[in-house]
C-alpha positions as CSV (number, residue, x, y, z in Angstrom):
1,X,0.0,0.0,0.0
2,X,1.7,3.3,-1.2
3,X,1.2,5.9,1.6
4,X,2.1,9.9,1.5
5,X,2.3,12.6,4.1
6,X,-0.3,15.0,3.5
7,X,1.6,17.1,6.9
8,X,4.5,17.1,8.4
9,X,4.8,14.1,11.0
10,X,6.9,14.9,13.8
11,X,8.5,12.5,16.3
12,X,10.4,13.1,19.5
13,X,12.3,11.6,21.8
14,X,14.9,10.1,19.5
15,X,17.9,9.9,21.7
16,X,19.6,12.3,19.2
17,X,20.6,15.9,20.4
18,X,22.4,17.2,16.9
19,X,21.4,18.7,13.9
20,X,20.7,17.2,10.3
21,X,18.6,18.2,7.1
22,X,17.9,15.7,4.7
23,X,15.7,15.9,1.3
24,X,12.7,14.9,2.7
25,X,13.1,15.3,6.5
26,X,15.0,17.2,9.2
27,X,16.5,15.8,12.9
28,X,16.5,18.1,15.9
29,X,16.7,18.7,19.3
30,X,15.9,15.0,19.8
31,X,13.0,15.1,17.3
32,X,12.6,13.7,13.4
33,X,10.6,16.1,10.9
34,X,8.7,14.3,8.2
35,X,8.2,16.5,5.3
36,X,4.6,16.3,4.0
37,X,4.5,14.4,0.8
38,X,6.9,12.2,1.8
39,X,6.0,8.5,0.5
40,X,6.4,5.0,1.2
41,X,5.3,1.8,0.7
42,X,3.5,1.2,4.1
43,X,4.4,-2.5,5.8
44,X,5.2,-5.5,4.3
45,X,5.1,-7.5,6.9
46,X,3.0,-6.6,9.6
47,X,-0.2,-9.1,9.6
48,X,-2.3,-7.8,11.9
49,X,-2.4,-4.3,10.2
50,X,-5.6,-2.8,10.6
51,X,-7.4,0.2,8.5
52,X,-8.3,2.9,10.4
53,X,-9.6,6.2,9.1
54,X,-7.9,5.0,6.2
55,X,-4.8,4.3,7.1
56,X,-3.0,1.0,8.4
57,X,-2.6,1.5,12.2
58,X,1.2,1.2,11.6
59,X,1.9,3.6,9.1
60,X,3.7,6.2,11.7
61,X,6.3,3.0,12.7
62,X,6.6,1.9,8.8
63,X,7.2,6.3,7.9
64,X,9.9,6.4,10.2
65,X,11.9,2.8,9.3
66,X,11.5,3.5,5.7
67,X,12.9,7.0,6.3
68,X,15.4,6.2,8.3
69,X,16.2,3.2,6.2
70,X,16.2,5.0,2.5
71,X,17.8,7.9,3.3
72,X,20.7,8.9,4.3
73,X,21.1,9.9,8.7
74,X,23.3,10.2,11.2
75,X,20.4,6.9,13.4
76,X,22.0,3.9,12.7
77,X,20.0,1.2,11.5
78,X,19.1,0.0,15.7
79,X,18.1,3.6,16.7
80,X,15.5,3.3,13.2
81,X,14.3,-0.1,14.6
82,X,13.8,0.7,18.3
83,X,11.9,3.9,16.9
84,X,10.2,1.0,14.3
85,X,9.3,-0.9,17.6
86,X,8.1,2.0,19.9
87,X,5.4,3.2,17.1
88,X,4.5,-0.5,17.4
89,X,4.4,-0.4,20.8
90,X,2.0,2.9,20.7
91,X,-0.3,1.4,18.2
92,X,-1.2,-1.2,20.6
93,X,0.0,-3.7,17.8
94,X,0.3,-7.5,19.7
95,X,3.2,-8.8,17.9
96,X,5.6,-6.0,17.8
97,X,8.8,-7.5,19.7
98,X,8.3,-10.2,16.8
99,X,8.2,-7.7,14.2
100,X,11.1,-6.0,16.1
101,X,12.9,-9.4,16.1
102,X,12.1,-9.6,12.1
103,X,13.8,-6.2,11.4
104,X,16.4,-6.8,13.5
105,X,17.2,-10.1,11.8
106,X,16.2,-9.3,8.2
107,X,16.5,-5.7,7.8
108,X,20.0,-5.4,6.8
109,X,18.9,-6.3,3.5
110,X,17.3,-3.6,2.8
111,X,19.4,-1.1,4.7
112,X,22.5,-2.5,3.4
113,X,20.7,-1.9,-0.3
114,X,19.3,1.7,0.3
115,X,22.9,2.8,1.3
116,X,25.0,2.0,-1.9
């Protein structure tokens, strides 16, 4: 499912204090900036991902891995999955230390990819 930010998505508490612009997205003071119109394919993995108001109850933990995973950052790869987890975590999803697990496991393969 292709997803876009139609505004900015903002989230803090990072456990990163510097500064950093990117194309799409800006790190400060501890928080990530999402520009809107940012997009990404939404989860690939996640089965019990449910639609609400439109959008699969994941899609602020799937906006931030894929960010953090496509584009160059100063995160490394288990900063973006302990964020990936914690918007789990929020969205009340059952299975996200498996999912967590999964990335952890798998996710070099796309991180290593996206950073050639």
């Amino acid at each position: 499912m292709e997803l876009t930010l139609s505004q900015d998505l903002i989230i803090q508490g990072i456990g990163y204090k510097h500064t950093f612009t990117g194309n799409c997205f800006m790190i400060e003071l501890n928080t990530i900036r999402i520009k809107d119109g940012f997009s990404w394919n939404g989860s690939s993995f996640v089965l019990d991902d449910k639609i609400v108001l439109g959008r699969p109850i994941t899609w602020i933990a799937t906006c931030v891995r894929n960010l953090l995973y496509k584009n160059r950052n100063p995160l490394t790869r288990v900063t973006a999955d302990i964020l990936f987890y914690r918007e789990l975590v929020k969205a009340e999803i059952k299975l996200a230390f498996l999912y967590f697990i999964g990335m952890r496991v798998f996710g070099w393969m796309v991180y290593k990819g996206s950073m050639k």
